[in-house]
C-alpha positions in Angstrom: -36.0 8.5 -13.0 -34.9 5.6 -15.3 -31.6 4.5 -13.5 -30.0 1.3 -14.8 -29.2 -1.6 -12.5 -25.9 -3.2 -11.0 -26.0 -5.6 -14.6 -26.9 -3.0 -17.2 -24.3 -0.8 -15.6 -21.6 -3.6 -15.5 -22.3 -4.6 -19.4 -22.3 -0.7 -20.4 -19.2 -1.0 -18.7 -17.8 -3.7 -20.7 -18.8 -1.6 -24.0 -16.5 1.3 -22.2 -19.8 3.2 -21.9 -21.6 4.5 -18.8 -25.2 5.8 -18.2 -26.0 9.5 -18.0 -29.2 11.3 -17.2 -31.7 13.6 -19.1 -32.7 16.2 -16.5 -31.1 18.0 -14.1 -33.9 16.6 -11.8 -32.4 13.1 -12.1 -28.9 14.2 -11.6 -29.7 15.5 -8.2 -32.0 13.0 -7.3 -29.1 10.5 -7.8 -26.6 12.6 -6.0 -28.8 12.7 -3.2 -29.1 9.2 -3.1 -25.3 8.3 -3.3 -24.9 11.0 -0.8 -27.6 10.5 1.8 -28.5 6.6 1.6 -25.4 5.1 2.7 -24.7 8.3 4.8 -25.7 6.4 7.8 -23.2 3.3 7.5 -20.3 5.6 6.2 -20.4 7.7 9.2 -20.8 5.4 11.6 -18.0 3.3 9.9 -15.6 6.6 10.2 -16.7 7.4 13.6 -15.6 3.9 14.8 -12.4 4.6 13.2 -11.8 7.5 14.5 -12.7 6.3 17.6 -9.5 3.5 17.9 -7.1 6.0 16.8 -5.4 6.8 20.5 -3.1 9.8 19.4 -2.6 12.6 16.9 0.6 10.8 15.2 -2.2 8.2 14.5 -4.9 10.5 12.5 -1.3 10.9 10.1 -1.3 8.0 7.8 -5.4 8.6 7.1 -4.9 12.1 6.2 -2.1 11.6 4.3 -4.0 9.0 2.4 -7.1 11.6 2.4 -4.6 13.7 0.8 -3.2 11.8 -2.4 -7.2 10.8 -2.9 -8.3 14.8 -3.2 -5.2 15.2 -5.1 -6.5 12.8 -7.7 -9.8 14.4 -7.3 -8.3 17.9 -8.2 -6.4 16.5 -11.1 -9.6 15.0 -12.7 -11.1 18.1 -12.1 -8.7 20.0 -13.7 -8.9 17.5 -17.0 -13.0 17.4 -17.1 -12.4 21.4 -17.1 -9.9 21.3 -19.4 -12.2 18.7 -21.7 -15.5 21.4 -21.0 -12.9 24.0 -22.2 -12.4 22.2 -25.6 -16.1 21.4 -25.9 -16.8 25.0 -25.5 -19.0 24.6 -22.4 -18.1 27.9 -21.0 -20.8 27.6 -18.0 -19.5 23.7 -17.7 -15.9 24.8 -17.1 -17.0 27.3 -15.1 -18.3 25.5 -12.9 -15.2 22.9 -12.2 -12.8 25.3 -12.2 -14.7 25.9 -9.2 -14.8 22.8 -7.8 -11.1 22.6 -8.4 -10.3 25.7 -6.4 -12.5 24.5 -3.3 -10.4 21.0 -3.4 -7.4 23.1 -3.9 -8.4 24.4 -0.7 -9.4 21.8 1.0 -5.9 20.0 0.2 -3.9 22.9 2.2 -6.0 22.4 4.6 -5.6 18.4 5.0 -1.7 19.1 4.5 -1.8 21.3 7.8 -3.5 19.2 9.6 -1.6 15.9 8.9 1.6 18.3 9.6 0.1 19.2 12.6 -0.1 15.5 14.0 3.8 15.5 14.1 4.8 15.5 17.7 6.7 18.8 18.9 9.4 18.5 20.9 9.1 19.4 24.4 10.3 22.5 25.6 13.1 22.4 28.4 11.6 23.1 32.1 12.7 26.5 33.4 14.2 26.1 36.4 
């Protein structure tokens, strides 16, 4: 795989170009590298924020942050399908519609559980 480095990315960058790959082969092989070689450091840097937070109202302000990110992510989405659309990619679109509708998802999900962290008011005692 012919990947460029940190410079040749930055001056394709000043050009308002980017690299792209030939083979499917390579794109995998590169998403399997972002993905799995700085797995390591990312999780242990969530787990050790997870760990400080000391209450559910605390896990709020992350997932409402975690929220408005995949909410960007589903808009881009939504545009590269829209783009794939125009282009006549058919299998292209396809495909991100899909990924939209799992993000969709995901974002219902993320919104129940940062409504969740709201504390309930306590039920009287019976007496």
């Amino acid at each position: 795989m012919d990947k460029p480095g940190r410079m040749k990315t930055f001056l394709l960058s000043l050009i308002g170009q980017s690299w792209a790959y030939d083979s499917v082969e390579d794109v995998a092989e590169v998403i399997g590298m972002n993905a799995f070689d700085a797995h390591e450091g990312r999780v242990a840097t969530h787990r050790r924020g997870a760990a400080s937070l000391t209450d559910a109202l605390a896990l709020q302000p992350g997932l409402v942050d975690l929220h408005d990110e995949m909410n960007d992510t589903w808009h881009y989405l939504t545009a590269l399908k829209a783009r794939a659309d125009a282009l006549g990619c058919a299998s292209l679109a396809d495909n991100l519609e899909n990924a939209a509708s799992g993000v969709r998802d995901v974002l219902q999900q993320v919104a129940g559980a940062a409504e969740a962290t709201v504390p309930q008011p306590s039920a009287p005692a019976r007496q």
